[in-house]
C-alpha positions in Angstrom: 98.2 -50.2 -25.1 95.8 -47.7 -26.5 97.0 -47.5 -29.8 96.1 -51.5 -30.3 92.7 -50.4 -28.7 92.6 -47.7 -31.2 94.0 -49.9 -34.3 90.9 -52.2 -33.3 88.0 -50.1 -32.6 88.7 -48.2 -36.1 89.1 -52.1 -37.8 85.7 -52.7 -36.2 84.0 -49.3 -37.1 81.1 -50.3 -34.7 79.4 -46.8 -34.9 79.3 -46.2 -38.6 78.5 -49.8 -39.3 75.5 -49.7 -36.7 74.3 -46.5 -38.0 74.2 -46.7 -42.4 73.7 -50.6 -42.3 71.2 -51.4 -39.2 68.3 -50.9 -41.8 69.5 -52.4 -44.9 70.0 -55.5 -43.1 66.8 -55.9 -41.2 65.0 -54.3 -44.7 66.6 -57.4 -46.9 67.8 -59.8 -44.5 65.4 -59.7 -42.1 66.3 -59.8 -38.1 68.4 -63.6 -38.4 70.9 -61.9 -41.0 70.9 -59.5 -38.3 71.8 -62.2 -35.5 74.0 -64.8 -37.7 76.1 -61.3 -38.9 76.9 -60.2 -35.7 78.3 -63.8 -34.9 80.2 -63.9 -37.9 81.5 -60.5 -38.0 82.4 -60.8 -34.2 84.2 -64.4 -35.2 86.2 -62.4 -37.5 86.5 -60.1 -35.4 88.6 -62.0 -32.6 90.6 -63.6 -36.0 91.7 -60.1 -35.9 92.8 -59.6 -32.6 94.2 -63.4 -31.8 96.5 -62.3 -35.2 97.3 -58.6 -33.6 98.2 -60.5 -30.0 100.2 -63.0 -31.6 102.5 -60.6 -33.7 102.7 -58.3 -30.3 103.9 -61.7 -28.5 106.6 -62.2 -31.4 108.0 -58.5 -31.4 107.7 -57.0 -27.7 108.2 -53.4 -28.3 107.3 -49.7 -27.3 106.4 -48.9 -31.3 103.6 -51.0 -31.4 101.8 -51.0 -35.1 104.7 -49.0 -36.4 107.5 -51.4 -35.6 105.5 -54.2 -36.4 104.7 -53.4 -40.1 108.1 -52.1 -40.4 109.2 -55.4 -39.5 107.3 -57.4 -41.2 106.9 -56.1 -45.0 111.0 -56.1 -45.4 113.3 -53.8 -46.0 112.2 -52.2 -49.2 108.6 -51.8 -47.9 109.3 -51.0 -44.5 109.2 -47.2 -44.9 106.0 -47.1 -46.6 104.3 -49.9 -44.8 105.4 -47.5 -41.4 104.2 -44.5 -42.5 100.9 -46.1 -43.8 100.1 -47.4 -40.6 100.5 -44.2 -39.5 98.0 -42.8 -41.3 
């Protein structure tokens, strides 16, 4: 369970993307690229984790992430696709 929650809070990157872009948005977007961004980022967002929860539905397993993109880039990739999850 926590290495989904981990998978997506390091997709999301809410603290580094607050932080450097807060001002460049509100400098050239003003505050409603601001609001509008947040909505679509967040819609995107929840694209991300209906995709994660379905694919955890299909393959039930302790390996989580691992097993997953073993599984699902084929045998020649799966070694690579493993370990680059892993990192």
């Amino acid at each position: 369970v926590f290495s989904n929650f981990a998978f997506s809070f390091s997709i999301i990157s809410v603290l580094t993307g607050i932080t450097t872009l807060y001002n460049t948005g509100l400098t050239f977007g003003g505050p409603i690229s601001l609001v509008y961004g947040w909505f679509i980022a967040g819609g995107f967002t929840m694209f991300v984790g209906l995709s994660m929860a379905e694919i955890c539905s299909s393959y039930p397993t302790s390996g989580g992430l691992y097993y997953w993109s073993a599984r699902l880039a084929g045998r020649n990739w799966a070694p690579f696709a493993s370990w680059f999850t892993g990192w």
